[in-house]
N, CA, C and O of each residue as an XYZ file, in Angstrom:
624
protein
N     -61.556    215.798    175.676
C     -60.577    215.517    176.723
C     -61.214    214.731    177.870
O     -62.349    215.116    178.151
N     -60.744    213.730    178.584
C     -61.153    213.193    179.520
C     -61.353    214.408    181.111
O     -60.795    215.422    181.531
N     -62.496    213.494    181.535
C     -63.009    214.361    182.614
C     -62.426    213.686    183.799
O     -62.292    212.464    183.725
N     -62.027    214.351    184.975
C     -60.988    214.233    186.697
C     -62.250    213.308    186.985
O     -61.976    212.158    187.330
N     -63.546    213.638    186.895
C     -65.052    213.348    188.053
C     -65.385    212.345    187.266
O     -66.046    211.540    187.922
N     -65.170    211.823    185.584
C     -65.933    210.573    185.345
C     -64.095    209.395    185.407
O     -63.922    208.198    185.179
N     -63.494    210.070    185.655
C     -62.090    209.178    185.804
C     -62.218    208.560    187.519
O     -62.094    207.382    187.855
N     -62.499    209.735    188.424
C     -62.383    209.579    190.062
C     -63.514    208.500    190.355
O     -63.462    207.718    191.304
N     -64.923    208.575    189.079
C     -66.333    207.254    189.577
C     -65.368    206.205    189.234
O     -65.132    205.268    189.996
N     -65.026    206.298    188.536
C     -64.229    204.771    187.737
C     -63.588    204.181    188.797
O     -64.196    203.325    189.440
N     -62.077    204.594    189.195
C     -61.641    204.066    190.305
C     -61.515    204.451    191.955
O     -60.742    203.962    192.779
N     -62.444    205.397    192.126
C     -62.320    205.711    193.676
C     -63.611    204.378    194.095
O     -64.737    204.055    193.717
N     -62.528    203.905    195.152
C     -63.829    202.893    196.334
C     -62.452    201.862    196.469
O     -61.295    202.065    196.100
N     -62.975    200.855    197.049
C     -62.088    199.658    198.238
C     -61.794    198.380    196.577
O     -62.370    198.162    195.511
N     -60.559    197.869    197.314
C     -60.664    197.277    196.192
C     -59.645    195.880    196.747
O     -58.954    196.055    197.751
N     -59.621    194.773    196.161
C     -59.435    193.717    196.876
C     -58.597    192.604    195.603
O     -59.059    192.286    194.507
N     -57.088    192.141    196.287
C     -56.363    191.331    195.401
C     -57.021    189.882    194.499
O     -57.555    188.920    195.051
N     -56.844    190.018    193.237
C     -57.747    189.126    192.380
C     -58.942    188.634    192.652
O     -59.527    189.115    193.623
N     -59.616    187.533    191.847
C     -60.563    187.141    191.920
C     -60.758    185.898    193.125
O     -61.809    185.805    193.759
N     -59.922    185.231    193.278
C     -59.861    184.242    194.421
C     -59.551    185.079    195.834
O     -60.067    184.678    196.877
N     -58.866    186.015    195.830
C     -58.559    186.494    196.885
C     -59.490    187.164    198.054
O     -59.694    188.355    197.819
N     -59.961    186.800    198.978
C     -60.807    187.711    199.724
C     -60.038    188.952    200.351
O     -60.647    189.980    200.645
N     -58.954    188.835    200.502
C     -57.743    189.796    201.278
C     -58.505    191.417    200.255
O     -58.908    191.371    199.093
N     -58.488    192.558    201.085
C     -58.711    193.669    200.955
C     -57.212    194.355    201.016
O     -56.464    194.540    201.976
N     -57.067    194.662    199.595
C     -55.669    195.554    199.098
C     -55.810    197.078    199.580
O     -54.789    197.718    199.831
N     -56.707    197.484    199.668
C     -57.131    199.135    199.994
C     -57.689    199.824    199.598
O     -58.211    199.327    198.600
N     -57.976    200.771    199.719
C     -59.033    201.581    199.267
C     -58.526    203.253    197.989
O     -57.591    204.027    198.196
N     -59.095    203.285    197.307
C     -58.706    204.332    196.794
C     -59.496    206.109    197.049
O     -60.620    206.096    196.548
N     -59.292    206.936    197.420
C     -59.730    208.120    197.827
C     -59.471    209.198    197.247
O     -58.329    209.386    196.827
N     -60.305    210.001    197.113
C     -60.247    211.569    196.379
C     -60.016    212.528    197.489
O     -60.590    212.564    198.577
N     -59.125    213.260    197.053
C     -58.433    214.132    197.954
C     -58.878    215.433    197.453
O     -58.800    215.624    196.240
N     -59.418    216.525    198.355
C     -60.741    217.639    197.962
C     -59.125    218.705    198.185
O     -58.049    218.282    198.608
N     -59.308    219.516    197.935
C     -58.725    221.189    197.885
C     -58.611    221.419    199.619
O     -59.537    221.239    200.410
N     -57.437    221.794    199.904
C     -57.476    222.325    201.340
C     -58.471    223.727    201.649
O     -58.849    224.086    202.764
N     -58.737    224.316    200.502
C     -60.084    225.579    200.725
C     -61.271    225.058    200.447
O     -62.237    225.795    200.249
N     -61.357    223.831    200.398
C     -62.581    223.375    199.966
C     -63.541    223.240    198.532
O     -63.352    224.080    197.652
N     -64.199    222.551    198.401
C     -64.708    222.825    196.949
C     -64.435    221.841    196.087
O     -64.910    220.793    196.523
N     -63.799    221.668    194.896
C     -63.659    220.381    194.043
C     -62.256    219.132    194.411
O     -61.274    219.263    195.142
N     -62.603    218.225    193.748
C     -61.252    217.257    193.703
C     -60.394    217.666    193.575
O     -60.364    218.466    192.640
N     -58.971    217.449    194.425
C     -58.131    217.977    193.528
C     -56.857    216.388    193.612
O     -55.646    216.475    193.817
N     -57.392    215.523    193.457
C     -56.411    214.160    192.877
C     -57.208    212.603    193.804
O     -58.325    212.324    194.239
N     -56.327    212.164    193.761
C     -56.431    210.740    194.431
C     -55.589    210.728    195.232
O     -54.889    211.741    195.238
N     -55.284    209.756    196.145
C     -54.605    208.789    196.664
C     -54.599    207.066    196.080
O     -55.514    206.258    196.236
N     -53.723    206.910    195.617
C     -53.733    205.291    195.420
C     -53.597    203.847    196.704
O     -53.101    203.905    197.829
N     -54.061    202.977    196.194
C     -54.146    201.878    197.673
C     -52.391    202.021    197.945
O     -51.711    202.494    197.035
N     -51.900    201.697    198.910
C     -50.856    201.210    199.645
C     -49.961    200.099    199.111
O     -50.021    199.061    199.770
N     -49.019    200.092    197.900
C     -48.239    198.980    197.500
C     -47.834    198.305    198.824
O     -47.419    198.891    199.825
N     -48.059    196.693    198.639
C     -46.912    196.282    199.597
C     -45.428    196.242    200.300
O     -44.874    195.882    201.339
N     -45.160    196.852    199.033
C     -43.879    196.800    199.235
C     -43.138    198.048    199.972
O     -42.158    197.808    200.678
N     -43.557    199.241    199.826
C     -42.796    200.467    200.276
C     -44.636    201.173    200.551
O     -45.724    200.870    200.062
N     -44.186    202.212    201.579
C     -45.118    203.159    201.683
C     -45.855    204.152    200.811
O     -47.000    204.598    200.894
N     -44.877    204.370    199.953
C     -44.996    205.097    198.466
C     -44.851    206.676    198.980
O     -45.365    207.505    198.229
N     -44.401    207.021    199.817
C     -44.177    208.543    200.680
C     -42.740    209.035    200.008
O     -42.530    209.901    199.158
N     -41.846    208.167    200.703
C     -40.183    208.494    200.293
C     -39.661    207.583    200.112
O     -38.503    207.496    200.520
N     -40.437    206.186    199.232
C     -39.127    205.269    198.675
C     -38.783    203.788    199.482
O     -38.286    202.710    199.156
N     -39.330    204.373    200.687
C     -38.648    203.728    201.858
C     -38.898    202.329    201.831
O     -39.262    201.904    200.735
N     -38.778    201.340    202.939
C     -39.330    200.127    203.592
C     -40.618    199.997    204.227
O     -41.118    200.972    204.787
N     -41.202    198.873    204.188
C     -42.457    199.521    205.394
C     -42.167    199.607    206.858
O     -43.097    199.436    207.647
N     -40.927    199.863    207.302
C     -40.955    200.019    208.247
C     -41.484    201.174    208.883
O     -40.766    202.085    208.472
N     -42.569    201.787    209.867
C     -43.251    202.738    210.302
C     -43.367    203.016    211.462
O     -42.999    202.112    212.212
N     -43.875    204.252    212.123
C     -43.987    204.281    213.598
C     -45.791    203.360    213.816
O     -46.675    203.354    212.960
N     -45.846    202.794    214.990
C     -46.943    202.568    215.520
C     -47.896    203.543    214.976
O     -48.809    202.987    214.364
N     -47.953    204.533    215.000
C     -49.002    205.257    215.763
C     -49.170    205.826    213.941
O     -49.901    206.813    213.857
N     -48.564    205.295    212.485
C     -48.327    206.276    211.840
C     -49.586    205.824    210.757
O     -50.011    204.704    211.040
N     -50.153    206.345    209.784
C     -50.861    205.392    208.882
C     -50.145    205.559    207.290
O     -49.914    206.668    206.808
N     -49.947    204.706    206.823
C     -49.483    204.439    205.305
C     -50.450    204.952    204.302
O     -51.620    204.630    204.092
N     -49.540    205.987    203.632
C     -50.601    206.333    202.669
C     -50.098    206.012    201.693
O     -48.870    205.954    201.631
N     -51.096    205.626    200.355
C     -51.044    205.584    198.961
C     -50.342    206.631    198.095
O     -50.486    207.823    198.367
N     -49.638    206.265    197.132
C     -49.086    207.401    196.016
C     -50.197    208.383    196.072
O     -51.325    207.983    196.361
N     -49.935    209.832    195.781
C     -51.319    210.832    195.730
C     -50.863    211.202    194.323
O     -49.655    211.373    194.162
N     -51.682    211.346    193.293
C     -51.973    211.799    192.305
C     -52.885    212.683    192.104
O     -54.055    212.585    192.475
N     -52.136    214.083    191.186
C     -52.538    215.753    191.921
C     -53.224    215.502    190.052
O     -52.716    214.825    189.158
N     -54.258    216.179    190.023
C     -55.493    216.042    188.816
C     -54.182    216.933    187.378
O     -54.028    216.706    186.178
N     -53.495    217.963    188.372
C     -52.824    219.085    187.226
C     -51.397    218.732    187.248
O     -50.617    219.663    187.048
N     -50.844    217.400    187.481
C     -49.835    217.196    187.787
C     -49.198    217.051    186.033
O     -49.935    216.325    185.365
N     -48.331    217.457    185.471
C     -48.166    216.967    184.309
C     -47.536    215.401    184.133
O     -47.436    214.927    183.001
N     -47.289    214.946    184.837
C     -46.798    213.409    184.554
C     -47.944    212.645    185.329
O     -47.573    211.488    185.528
N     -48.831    212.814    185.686
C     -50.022    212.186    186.091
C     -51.493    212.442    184.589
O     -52.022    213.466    184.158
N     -51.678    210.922    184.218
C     -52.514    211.083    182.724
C     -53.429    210.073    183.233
O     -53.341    208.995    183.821
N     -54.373    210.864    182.768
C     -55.911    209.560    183.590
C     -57.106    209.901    182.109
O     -57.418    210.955    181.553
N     -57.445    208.704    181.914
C     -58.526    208.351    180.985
C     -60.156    208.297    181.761
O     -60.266    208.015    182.954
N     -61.254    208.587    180.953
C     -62.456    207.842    181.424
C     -62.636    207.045    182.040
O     -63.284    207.033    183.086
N     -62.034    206.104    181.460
C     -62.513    204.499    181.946
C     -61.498    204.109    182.875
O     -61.209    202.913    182.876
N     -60.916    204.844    183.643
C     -60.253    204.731    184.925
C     -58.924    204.304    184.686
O     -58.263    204.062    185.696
N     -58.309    204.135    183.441
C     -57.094    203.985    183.567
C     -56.044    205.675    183.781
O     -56.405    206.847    183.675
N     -54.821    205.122    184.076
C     -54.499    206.223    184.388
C     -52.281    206.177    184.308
O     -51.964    205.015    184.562
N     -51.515    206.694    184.157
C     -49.895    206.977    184.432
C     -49.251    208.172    184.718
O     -49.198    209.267    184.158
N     -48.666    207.591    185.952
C     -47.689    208.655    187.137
C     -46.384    208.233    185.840
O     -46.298    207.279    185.067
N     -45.314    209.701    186.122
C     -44.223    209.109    186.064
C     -43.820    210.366    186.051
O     -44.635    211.279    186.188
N     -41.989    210.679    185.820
C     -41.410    211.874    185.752
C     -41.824    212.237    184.654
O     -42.269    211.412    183.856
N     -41.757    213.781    184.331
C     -41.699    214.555    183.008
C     -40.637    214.879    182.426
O     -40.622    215.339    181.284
N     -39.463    214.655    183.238
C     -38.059    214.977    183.088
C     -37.123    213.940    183.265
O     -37.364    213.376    184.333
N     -36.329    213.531    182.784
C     -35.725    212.588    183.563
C     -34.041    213.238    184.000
O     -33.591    214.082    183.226
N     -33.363    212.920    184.947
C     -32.224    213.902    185.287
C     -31.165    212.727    184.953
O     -31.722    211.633    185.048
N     -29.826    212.633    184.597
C     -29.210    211.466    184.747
C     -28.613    210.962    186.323
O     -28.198    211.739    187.183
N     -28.698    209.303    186.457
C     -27.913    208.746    188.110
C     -29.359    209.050    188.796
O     -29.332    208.930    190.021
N     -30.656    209.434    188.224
C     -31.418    209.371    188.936
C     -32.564    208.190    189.021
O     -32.638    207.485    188.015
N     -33.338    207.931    189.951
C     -33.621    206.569    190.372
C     -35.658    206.949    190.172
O     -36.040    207.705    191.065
N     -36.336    206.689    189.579
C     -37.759    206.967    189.426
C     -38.701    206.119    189.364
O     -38.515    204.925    189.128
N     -39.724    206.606    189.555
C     -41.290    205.260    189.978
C     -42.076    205.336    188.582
O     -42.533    206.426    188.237
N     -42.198    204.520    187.997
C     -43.603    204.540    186.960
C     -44.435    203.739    187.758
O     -44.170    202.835    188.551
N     -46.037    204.506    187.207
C     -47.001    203.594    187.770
C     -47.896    203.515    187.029
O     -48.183    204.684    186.771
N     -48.774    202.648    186.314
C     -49.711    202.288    185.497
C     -50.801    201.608    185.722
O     -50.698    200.388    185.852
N     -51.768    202.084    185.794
C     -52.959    201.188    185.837
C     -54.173    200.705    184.765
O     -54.998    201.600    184.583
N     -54.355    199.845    184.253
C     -55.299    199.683    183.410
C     -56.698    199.420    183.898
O     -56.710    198.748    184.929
N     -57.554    199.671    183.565
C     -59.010    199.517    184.198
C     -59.443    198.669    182.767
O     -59.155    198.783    181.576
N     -60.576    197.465    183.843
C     -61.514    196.874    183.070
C     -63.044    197.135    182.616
O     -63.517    196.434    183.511
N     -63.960    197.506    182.062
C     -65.385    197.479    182.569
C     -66.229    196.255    182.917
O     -67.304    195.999    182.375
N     -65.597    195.450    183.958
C     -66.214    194.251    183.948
C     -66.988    194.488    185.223
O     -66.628    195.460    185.885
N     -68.115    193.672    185.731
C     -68.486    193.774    186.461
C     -68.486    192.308    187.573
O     -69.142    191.308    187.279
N     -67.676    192.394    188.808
C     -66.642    193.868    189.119
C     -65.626    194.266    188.401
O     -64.880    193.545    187.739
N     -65.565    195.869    188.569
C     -64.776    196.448    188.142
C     -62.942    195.963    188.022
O     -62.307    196.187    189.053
N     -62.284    195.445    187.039
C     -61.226    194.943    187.205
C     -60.081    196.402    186.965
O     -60.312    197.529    186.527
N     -58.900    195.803    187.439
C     -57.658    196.680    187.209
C     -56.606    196.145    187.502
O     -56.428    195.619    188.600
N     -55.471    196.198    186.307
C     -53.991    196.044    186.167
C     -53.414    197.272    187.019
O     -53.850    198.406    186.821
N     -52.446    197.019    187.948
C     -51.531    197.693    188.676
C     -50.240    197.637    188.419
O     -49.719    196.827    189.186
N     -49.624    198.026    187.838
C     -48.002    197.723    187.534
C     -47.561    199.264    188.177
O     -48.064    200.386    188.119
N     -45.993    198.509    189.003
C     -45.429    199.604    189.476
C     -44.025    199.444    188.931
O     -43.844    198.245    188.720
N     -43.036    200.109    188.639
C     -41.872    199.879    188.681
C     -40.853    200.909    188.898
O     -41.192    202.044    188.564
N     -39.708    200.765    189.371
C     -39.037    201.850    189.287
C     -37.411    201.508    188.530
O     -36.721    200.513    188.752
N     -37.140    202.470    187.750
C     -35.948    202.728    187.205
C     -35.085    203.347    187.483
O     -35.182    204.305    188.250
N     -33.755    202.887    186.811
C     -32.528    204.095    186.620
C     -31.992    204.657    185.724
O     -31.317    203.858    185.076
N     -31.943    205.751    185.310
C     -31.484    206.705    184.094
C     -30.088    206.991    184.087
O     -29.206    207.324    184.879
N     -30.225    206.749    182.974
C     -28.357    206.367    182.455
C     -28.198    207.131    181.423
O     -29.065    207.403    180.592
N     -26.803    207.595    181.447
C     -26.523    208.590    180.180
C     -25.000    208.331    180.129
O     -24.233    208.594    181.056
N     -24.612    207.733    178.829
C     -22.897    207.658    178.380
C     -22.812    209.319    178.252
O     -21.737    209.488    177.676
N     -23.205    210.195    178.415
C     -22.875    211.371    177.734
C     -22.826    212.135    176.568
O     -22.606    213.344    176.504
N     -23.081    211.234    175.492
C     -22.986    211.420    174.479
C     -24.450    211.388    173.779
O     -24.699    211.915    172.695
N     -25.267    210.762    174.493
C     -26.556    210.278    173.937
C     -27.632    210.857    175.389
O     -27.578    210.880    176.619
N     -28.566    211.264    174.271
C     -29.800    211.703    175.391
C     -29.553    210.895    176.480
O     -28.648    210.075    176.329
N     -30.256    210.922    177.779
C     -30.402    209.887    178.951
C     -31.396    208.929    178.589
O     -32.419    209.303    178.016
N     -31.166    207.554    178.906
C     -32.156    206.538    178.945
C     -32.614    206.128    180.355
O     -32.153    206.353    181.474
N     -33.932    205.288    179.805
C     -34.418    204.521    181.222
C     -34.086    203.252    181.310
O     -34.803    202.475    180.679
N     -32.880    202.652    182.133
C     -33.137    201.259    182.699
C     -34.196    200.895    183.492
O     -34.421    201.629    184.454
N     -35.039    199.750    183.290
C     -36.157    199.213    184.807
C     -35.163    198.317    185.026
O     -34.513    197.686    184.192
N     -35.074    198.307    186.503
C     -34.593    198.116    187.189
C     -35.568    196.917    187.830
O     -35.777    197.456    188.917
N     -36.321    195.633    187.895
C     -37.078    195.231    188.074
C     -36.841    194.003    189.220
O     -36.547    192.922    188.709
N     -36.913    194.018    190.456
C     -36.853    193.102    191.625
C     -38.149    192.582    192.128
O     -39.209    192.934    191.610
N     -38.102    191.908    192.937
C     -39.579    191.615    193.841
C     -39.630    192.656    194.838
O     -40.624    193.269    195.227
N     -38.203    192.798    195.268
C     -38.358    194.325    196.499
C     -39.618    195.908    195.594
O     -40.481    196.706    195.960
N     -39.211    195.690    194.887
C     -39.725    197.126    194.157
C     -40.536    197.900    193.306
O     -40.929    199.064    193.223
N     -40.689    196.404    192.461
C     -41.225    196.521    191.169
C     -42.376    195.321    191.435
O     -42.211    194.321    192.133
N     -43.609    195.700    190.674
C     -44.650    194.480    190.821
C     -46.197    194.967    189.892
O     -46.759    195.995    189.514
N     -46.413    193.265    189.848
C     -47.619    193.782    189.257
C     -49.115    192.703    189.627
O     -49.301    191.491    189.522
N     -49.811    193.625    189.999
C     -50.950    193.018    190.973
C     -52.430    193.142    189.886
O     -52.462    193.944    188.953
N     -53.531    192.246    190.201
C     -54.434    192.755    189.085
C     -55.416    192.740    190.662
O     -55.109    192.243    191.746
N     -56.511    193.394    190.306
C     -57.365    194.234    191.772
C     -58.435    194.080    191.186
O     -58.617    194.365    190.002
N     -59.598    193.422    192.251
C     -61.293    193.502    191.502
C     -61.771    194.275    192.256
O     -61.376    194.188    193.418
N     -63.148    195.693    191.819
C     -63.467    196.593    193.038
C     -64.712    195.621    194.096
O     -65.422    194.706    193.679
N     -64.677    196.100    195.342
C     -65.316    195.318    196.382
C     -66.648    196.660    195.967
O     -66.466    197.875    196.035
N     -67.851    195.996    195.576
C     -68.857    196.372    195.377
C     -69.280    197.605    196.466
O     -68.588    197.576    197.483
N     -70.096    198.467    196.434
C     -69.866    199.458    196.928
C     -71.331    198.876    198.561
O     -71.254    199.675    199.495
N     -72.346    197.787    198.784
C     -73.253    197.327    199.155
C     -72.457    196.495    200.166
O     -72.796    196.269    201.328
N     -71.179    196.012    199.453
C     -70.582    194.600    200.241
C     -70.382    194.642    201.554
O     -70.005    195.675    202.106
N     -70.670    193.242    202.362
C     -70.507    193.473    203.880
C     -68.949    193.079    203.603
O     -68.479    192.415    202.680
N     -68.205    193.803    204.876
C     -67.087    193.608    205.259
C     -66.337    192.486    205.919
O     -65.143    192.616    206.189
């Protein structure tokens, strides 16, 4: 079975939009146990598009900071590999309801590369037939970014 601590080396650290890009996308962080003691998930960088909290706009207070999707290690719709790839999504789906997939693929290149795809859907059910997933796919919502890691030495 894949291990939380050789998944968290893989992608925890700062990480920066493609290879031409100098722009810094964000950083990724391990989030410890409120009693202290081991990992208990991530935080993901900050999509552009929404805060990733409640859905929303980026619209924010001054004073507020944007956090990344958090991904809990025992979450059952949260699946993370070795080599740093990893997928959020529901375990359930309800019908008329509106949901986020998130996928990341990891490279072993050096630097470290990674596919980011986000999208969110809507689940539809004639009634008669299990519920399905529509993606629902806009520029508002849905996107897909590829991320190289900013070496862990690098000046800022």
């Amino acid at each position: 079975p894949p291990r939380f601590d050789t998944f968290s080396e893989t992608i925890v650290g700062k990480w920066q939009y493609g290879p031409s890009l100098p722009e810094q996308a964000g950083e990724v962080q391990e989030v410890m146990r409120s009693c202290g003691g081991a990992v208990q998930g991530i935080t993901e960088i900050v999509l552009p598009y929404h805060d990733n909290n409640d859905g929303g706009g980026t619209d924010q207070d001054e004073d507020s900071v944007a956090q990344g999707r958090y991904h809990n290690r025992a979450d059952d719709g949260f699946i993370y590999f070795d080599c740093g790839c990893c997928s959020a999504g529901p375990v359930h789906l309800s019908n008329d309801s509106t949901v986020e997939l998130l996928t990341s693929l990891s490279f072993p290149s050096v630097p470290n590369r990674r596919l980011l795809i986000s999208a969110k859907g809507q689940v539809k059910s004639d009634g008669a037939t299990s519920p399905s997933l529509d993606l629902v796919l806009s520029k508002d919502d849905s996107m897909t970014i590829g991320l190289n890691r900013i070496p862990f030495r690098a000046t800022e």
